[in-house]
N, C-alpha and C positions, 0 to 999 in steps of 0.2 A: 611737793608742796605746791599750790594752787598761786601760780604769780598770774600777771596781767601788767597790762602796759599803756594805762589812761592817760589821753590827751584831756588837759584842764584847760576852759575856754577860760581869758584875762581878757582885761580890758585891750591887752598888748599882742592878742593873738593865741593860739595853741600853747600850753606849758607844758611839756613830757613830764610822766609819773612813773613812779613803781610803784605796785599792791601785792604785797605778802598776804597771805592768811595758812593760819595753821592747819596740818592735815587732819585733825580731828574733823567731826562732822557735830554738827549742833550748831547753836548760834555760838560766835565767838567773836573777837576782838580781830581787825587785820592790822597791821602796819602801812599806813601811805607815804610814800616820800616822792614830795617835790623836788626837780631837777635845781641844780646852780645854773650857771652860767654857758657850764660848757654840759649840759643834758646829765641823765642817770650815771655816773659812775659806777663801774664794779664793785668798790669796795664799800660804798653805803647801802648799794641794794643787795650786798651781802649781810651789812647788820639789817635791812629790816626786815631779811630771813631768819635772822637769829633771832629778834624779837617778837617774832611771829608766833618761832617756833616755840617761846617762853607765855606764851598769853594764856590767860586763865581756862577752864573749859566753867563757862558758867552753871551749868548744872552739875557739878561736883560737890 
């Protein structure tokens, strides 16, 4: 599965992200998740794998 690891500019400096997108190809839907407090955690940037992996293939 196709992840990445975006720095979001704030007004407050660098935000860390995580980006899922499903391994189909086509256009499709990804999953972004902003960091808490304490940066990406494992177990949210494993749901927005899972919901990645659940996203529509638009041309279906």
């Amino acid at each position: 599965m196709p992840t990445t690891m975006p720095r979001i500019p704030t007004p407050d400096g660098l935000a860390d992200a995580f980006a899922a997108f499903p391994d189909r190809g086509g256009p499709h839907p990804g999953v972004l998740l902003y960091s808490g407090a304490f940066g990406v955690r494992p177990v949210p940037r494993e749901m927005a794998r899972e919901l990645a992996e659940h996203a529509p293939n638009r041309h279906q």
